[in-house]
C-alpha positions as a Markdown table, in Angstrom:
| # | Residue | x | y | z |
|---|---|---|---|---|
| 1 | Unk | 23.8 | -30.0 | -12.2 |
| 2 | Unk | 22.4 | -28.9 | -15.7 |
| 3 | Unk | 18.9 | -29.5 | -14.0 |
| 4 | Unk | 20.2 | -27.1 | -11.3 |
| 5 | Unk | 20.9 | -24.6 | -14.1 |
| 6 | Unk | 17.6 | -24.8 | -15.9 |
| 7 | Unk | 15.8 | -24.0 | -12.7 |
| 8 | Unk | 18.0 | -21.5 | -11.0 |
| 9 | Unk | 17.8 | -19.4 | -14.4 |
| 10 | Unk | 14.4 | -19.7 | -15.6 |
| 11 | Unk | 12.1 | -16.1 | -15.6 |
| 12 | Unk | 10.1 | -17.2 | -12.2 |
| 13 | Unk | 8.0 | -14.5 | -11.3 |
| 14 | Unk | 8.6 | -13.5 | -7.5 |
| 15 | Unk | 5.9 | -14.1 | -5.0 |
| 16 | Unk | 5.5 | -10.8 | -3.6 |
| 17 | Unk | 5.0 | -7.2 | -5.7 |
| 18 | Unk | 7.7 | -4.7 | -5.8 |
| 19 | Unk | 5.4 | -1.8 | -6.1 |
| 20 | Unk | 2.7 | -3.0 | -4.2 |
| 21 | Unk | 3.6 | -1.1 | 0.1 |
| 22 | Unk | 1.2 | -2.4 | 3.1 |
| 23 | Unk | 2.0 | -0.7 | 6.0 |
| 24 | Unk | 1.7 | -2.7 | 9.4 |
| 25 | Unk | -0.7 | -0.9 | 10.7 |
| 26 | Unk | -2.6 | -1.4 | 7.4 |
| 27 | Unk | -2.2 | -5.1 | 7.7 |
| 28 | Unk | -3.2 | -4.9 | 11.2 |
| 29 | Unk | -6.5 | -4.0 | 10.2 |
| 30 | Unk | -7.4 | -6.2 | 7.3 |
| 31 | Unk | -6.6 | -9.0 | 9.7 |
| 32 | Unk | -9.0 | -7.6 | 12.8 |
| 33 | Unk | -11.3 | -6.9 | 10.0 |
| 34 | Unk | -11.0 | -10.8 | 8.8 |
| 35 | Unk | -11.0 | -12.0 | 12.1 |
| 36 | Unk | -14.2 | -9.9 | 13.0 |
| 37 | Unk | -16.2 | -11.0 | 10.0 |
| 38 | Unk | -15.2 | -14.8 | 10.0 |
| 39 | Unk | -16.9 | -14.2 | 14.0 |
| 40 | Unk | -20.1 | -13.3 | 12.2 |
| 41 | Unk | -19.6 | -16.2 | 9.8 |
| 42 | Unk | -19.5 | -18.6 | 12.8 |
| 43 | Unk | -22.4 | -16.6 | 15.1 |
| 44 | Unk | -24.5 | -16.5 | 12.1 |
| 45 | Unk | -23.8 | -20.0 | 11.3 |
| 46 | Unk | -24.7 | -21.3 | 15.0 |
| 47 | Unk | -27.5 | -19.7 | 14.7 |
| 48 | Unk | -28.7 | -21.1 | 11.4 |
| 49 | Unk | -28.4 | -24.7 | 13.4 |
| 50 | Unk | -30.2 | -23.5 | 16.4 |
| 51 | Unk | -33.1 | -21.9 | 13.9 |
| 52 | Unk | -33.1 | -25.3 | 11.7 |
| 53 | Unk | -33.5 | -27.4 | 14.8 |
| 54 | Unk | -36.6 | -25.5 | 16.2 |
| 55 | Unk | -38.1 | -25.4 | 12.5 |
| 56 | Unk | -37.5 | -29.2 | 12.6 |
| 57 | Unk | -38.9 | -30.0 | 16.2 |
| 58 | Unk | -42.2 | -27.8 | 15.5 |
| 59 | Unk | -43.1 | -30.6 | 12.8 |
């Protein structure tokens, strides 16, 4: 129990800001944003394979 204590009134700080406000729509955004650049990561990726390949089979 005195374990139980210790932890339960230690100065944690909380996990989330209270000043800090995203609206949904905000949030809705940054994750099409995210999801549209991590695309480009992958496209650009593929295409770094396919480009090595070629470079690779030419010699």
């Amino acid at each position: 129990m005195e374990v139980k204590k210790k932890i339960s009134s230690s100065n944690t700080p909380d996990f989330f800001s209270k000043e800090m406000i995203i609206t949904k729509k905000s949030l809705n955004e940054n994750q099409l944003k995210f999801t549209y650049q991590k695309q480009l990561i992958s496209d650009l990726d593929n295409k770094h394979k396919e480009w090595s390949k070629s470079i690779d089979s030419n010699f």
